[in-house]
C-alpha positions in Angstrom: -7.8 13.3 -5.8 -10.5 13.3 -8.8 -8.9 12.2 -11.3 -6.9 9.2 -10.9 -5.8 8.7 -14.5 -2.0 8.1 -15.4 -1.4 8.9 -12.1 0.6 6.1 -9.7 -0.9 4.5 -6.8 1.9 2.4 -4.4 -0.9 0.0 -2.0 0.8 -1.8 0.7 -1.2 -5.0 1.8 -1.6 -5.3 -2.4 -1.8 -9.3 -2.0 -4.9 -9.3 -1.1 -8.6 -8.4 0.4 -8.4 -4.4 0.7 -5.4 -3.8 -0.9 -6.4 -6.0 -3.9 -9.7 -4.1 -4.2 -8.3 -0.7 -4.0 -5.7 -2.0 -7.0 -8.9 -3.2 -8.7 -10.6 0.0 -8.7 -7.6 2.3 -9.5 -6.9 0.1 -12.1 -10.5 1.1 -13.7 -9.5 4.7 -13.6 -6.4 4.1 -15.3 -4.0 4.6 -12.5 -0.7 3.1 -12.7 0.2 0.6 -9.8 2.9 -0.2 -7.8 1.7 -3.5 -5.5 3.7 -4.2 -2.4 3.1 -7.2 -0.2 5.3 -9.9 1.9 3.6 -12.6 0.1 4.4 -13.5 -3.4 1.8 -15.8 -4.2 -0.5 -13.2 -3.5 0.6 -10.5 -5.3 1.0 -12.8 -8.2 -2.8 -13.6 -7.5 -3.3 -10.2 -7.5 -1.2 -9.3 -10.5 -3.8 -11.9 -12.6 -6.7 -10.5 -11.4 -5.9 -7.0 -12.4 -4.5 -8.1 -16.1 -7.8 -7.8 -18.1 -8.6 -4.6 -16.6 -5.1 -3.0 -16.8 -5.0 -4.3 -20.2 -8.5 -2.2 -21.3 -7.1 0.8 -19.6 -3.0 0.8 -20.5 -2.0 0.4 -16.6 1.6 -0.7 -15.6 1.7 -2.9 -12.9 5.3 -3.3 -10.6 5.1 -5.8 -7.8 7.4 -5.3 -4.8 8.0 -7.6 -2.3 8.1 -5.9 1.2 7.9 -6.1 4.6 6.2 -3.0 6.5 7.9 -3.3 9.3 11.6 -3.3 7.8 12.7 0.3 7.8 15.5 0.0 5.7 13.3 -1.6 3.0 10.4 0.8 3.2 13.2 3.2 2.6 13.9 1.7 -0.5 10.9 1.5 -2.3 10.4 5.0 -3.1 13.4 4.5 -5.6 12.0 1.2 -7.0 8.8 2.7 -7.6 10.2 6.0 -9.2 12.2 3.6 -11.2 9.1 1.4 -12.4 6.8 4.5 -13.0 8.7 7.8 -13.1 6.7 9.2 -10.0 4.3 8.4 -7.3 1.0 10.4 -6.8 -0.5 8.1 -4.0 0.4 6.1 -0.8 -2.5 3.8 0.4 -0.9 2.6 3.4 -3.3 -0.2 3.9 -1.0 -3.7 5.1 -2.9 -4.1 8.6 -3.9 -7.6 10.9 -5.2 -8.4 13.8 -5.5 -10.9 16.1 -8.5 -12.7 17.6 -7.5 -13.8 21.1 -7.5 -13.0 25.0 -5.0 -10.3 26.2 -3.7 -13.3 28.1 -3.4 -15.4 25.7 -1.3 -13.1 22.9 2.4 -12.9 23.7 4.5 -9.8 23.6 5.9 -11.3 20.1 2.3 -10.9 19.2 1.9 -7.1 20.0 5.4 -6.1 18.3 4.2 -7.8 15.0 1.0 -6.2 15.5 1.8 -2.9 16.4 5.1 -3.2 13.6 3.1 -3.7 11.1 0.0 -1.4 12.0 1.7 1.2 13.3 5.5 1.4 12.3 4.4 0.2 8.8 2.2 3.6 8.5 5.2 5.7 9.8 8.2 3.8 7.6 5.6 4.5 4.8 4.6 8.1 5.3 8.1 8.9 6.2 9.7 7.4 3.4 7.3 8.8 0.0 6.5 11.9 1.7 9.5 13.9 0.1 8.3 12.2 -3.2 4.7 13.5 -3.0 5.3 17.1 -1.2 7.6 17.4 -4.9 4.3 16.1 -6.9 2.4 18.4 -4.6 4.2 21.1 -6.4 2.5 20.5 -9.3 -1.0 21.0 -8.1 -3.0 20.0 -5.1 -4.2 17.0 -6.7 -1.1 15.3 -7.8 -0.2 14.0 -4.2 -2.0 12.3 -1.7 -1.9 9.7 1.5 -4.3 7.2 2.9 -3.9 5.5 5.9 -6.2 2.4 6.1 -7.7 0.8 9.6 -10.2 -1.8 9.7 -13.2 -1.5 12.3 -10.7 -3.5 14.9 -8.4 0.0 14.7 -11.8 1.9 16.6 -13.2 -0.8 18.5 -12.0 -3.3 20.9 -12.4 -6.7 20.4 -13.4 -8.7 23.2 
């Protein structure tokens, strides 16, 4: 995409570190954003720290509280966002953790939140705005795109 301008971005993981500075940056090239997070406080963080910049650059901000791994709700944001913006251009699929310990150590609980939110948060994601963006895709090959977000820990082992 090269020109990000009036186009709409939905970030998952918007409440912070990545997700926040991806908003951040969109925000300077005047792309619309729709911020979804399981924490409120830090989309509300978020939310002030984008307000001077949206502000210089006429940016609506929506702020949508989700959880990645909840298929029915990723299934529902699509029409929230659509609602809030009129269209979606742009999935960043970027809500990720992971956890510093032993394979011994982590329980199975650990591995499902892990792999629910790093894994079936991608595919509830992708699955749920793709018809949204192959429609904007109809419009021109740069109306429609989709990220996918790993830190260095998706690549490499941690000891």
């Amino acid at each position: 995409m090269n020109n990000f301008n009036n186009k709409v971005a939905v970030i998952t993981g918007a409440g912070g570190g990545i997700g926040r500075e991806m908003a951040l940056q969109l925000a300077r090239e005047g792309c619309h954003l729709a911020l979804a997070d399981v924490n409120q406080k830090g989309l509300d963080e978020s939310v002030e720290l984008l307000k001077p910049v949206c502000e210089k650059n006429g940016v609506r901000v929506s702020c949508h509280i989700v959880d990645v791994t909840d298929r029915q709700r990723m299934a529902s944001l699509p029409e929230e966002v659509i609602n809030a913006h009129g269209a979606v251009n742009l999935l960043v699929n970027n809500a990720g953790i992971t956890l510093q310990s032993s394979f011994e150590d982590l329980s199975i609980e650990h591995w499902e939140l892990v792999i629910g939110i790093n894994l079936w948060g991608v595919i509830y994601g992708t699955k749920a705005f793709l018809p949204y963006l192959k429609e904007q895709s109809k419009k021109g090959p740069d109306n429609a795109h989709i990220i996918n977000m790993s830190s260095l820990a998706g690549f490499i082992g941690m000891p």
